[in-house]
Structures are given as structure tokens and as C-alpha cells.
N, C-alpha and C positions, 0 to 999 in steps of 0.2 A: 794304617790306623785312621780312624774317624777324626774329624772335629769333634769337639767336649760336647757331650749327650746331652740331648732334650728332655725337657721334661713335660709331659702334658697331662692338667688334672682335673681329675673328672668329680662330678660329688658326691655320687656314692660309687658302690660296685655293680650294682645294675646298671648304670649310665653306664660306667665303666666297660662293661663288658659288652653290651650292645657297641660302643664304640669302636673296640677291639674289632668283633666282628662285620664291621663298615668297612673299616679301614683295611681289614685283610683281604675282603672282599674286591673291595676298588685295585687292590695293589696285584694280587694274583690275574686279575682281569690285564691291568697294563703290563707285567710280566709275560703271559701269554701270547698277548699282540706282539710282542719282541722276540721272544724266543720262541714260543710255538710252546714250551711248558714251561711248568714252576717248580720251584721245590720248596719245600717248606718243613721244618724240623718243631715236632710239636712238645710242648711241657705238660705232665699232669697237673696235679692240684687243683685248689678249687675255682682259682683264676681260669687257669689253662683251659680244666673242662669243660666250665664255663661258658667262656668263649667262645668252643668250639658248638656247645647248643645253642648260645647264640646266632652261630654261624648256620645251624640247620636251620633257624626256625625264622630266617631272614629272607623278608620277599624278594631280594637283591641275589641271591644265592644262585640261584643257573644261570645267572649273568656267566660264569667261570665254568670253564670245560675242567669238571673236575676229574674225566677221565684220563686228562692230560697234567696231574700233579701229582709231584714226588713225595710220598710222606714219610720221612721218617723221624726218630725221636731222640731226643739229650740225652734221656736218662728211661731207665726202667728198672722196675724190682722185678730182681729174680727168684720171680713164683712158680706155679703151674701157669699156662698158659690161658685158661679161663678163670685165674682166680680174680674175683672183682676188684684185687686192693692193685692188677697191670694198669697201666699208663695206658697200653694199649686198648686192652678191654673199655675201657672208661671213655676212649677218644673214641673205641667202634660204636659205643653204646650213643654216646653224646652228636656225633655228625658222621663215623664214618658209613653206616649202615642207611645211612638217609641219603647217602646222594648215590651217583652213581661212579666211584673210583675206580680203576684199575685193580683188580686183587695184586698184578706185579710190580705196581707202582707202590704197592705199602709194604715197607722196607721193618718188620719188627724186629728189635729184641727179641733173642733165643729166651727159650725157657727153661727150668727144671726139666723138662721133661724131652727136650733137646742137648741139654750138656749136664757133667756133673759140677762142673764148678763156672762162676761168674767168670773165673780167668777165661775159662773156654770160651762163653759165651761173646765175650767182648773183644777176643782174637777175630771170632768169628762175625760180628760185627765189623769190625776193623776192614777185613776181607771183601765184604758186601760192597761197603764205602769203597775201596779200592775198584771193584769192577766197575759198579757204576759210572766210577772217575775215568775208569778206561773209556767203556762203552761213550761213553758222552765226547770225550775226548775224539774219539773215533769218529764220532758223527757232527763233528765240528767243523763246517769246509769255511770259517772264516781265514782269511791274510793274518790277523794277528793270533791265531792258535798257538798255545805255546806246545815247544818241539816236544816234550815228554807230557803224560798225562800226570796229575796229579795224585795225591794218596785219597783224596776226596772231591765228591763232586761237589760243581757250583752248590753252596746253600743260599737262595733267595733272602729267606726269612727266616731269623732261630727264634722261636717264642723260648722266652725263661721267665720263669718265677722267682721267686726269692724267699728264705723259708726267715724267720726270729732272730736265729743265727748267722743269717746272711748270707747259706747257701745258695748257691746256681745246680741246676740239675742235678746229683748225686755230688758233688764237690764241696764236701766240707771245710770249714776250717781248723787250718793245721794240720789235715791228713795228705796220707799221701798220693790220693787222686789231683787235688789242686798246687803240689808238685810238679805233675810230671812234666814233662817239655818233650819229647818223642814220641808217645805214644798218642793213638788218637782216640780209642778206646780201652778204658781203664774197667776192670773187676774193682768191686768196692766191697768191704768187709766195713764189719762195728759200726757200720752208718749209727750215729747218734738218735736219726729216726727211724725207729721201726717202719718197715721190715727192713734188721739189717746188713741183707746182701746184695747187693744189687751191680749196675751196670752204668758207666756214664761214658759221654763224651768229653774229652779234654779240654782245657783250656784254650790250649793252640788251637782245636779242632773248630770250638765253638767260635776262636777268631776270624775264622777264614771265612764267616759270613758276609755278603754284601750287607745285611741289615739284619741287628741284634732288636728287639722289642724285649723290656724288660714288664711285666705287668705283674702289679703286687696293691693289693687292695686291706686295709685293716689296720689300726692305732698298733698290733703287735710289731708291724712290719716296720714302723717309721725310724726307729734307732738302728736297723742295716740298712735302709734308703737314704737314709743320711751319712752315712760313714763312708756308704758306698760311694758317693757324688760329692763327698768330700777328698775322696781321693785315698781312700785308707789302702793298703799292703793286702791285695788279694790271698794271701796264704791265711791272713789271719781276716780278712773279710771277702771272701772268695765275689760275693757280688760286684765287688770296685774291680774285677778282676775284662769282664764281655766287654769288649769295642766289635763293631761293625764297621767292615773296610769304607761303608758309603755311610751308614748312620747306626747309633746307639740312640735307640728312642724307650725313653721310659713312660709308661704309659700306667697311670695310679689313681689311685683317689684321697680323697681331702684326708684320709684318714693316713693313711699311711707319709702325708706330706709333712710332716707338721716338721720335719730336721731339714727339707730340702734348704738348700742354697738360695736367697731370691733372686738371682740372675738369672739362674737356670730356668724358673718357669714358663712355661705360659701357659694359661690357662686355658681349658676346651672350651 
């Protein structure tokens, strides 16, 4: 687990979001020089996608071999496959169709139109995560490798959002996705937000990040940013729930500040 999460606030959501985009930019660049790629698990909303048009329309942006990063994602609604309300849809529209990615390195959520039920979809998710952790595993020739692969690969970076409620990627509270403790990928039914059926990554899953980025912009969000970094009962405020084994960095603006903790700040 992390040392107790930063906080950093910006003044609005435009500042905000240009930041985001700097900072992931710089970070995927020095990830790279180290490992040779990155992975990075990205969040809808309007933070999330935000960010990632930030991230297209930033002169800094081919600094980063984006043909050498891993994308995949927290959560997804399980739609059609081009319907506009995908996470995925929304991040191809926002940055990933501007640069130039790997089609095999973008790891999607199944669809309606790939399975019939979320359970299926999230097995099958689960699976994907598993090979990667092999294959990666496999092409690992450092001393300290550990002897068996993992159920998941390295994630560099998890982008999360945070919804009114306090949700982290499909993880609501009191259901029984922010339960579970085994599984890595969970189907989600009765999501409280439309649309809702969807697909998430687990709690544990989401832990096994080197580095959580929580980014949550707007006076709605301030009473779960405050609960959260007050230390509330992740079942019943699933956002107090993401540590990053190296860092939990919340990244927000003045609006959504207004419950934070004053230790925790600092200001951008």
C-alpha cells in the first residue's frame, strides 16, 4: 500500500485537465525510458475524456511512443460496440484515433454484441488480463522476476473518476461489485447510473497499480472527496476504497475541494 494520498488542486476543470494531460505525458515518457512500454488503464466521464483530448491536442504528445502503450480500461458499459454512451468509443474519439497506437495494445471491453451477459464479458476480460500477465511475465529476463506470472499485468497508471455517490469505475456502494475480493473482473447489474449493465475491474485489481490518479472536477463531487480522504468504509464510499502500491494522487479542482482535509493539500 501507498503512503496517505496527495492531493493537488487546480482552479478550474480546464486547468485541471490540461494538467492531467502534462503530467501523464511526462510520466508515460519516463516509464518508457525504463521499461521499453507503459500501461495505462483509462476512465470514462467527463474528466476522464477530457483529459484524454487534452492529451491529443498537446504539443508535448509524440514526445511518448504511443505505439508502445498498453491501454486498457476500469470500467465499461455493456453496449453495442459503437454505441457513443462506450468508454471506449469516447477515449477512441477523444485521443485514441489521433495518435498512432497499436490496434493490439488496446485491450477493450466485450460487447453486446460479443457476449450475452456482462458475467461473460468480464470472465472474458479477466482472461485477457491473465495472458497479458503471462506474456509480459514471459518476456521479463530481470533477477528479480517473480517465479509465477501474475492474474494481471503491471498497471503503470489507473485513471479513476469519481461519480456524487462516491463511485470508482462501475463500483458502487453497498453492491456487490465493491465486495468482492477474488475476482478481478466483475459483471455489474442495477448500476444506479444508467446504463445499467455494465463491466468493472475489482477493487484488489484496481490495487495492484503502481499509481492510482483519482481526477474529479465540480462542487457535486466535494462531499465523496471528502469522505473519501477522510478515510470512510469503501463498501459504503467505494472512492476511500484505490491505493497505489507507489502513489494515490488525487488530482481536482477548487470545486470539488471544498471537504478536503488541509494537510493533505497542495496546491498546483
Amino acid at each position: 500500500m501507498s503512503a496517505e494520498p496527495r492531493v493537488s488542486i487546480h482552479p478550474d476543470s480546464t486547468v485541471l485537465m490540461a494538467a492531467i494531460a502534462a503530467r501523464l505525458i511526462t510520466k508515460l515518457v519516463d516509464i518508457q525510458d525504463k521499461h521499453g512500454e507503459a500501461t495505462v488503464v483509462l476512465t470514462g466521464g467527463s474528466m476522464g475524456i477530457g483529459s484524454l483530448k487534452a492529451v491529443a491536442e498537446s504539443p508535448a504528445a509524440p514526445a511518448v511512443d504511443w505505439s508502445k502503450v498498453n491501454f486498457w480500461w476500469g470500467d465499461e458499459r455493456f453496449l453495442a460496440a459503437e454505441d457513443p454512451e462506450r468508454n471506449a468509443r469516447q477515449a477512441r474519439d477523444a485521443l485514441l484515433s489521433h495518435i498512432n497506437a497499436d490496434p493490439e495494445r488496446i485491450h477493450t471491453p466485450g460487447s453486446t454484441a460479443d457476449f450475452d451477459t456482462p458475467e461473460e464479458a468480464a470472465a472474458d476480460y479477466s482472461r485477457r488480463l491473465a495472458a497479458a500477465a503471462a506474456a509480459e511475465h514471459a518476456a521479463d529476463m530481470s533477477d528479480d522476476r517473480p517465479e509465477r506470472p501474475g492474474v494481471l499485468p503491471r498497471f503503470d497508471i489507473v485513471l479513476l473518476g469519481v461519480g456524487p455517490d462516491a463511485h470508482v469505475a462501475s463500483l458502487f456502494p453497498e453492491q456487490a461489485g465493491i465486495r468482492e475480493k477474488q475476482l478481478t473482473v466483475v459483471g455489474v447489474r442495477n448500476s444506479p447510473k444508467p446504463p445499467p449493465v455494465r463491466v468493472s475491474l475489482t477493487l484488489p485489481a484496481i490495487n495492484t497499480a503502481l499509481e492510482i490518479w483519482m481526477v474529479v472536477a465540480g462542487e457535486d463531487k466535494a462531499g465523496a472527496v471528502g469522505l473519501a480522504l477522510a478515510g470512510a468504509n469503501p463498501v459504503q464510499v467505494p472512492a476511500a476504497g484505490p491505493r497505489g502500491r507507489n502513489e494515490t494522487l488525487w488530482l481536482i479542482d477548487e470545486n470539488a475541494a471544498s471537504h478536503v482535509p488541509e494537510q493533505l493539500v497542495r496546491k498546483a
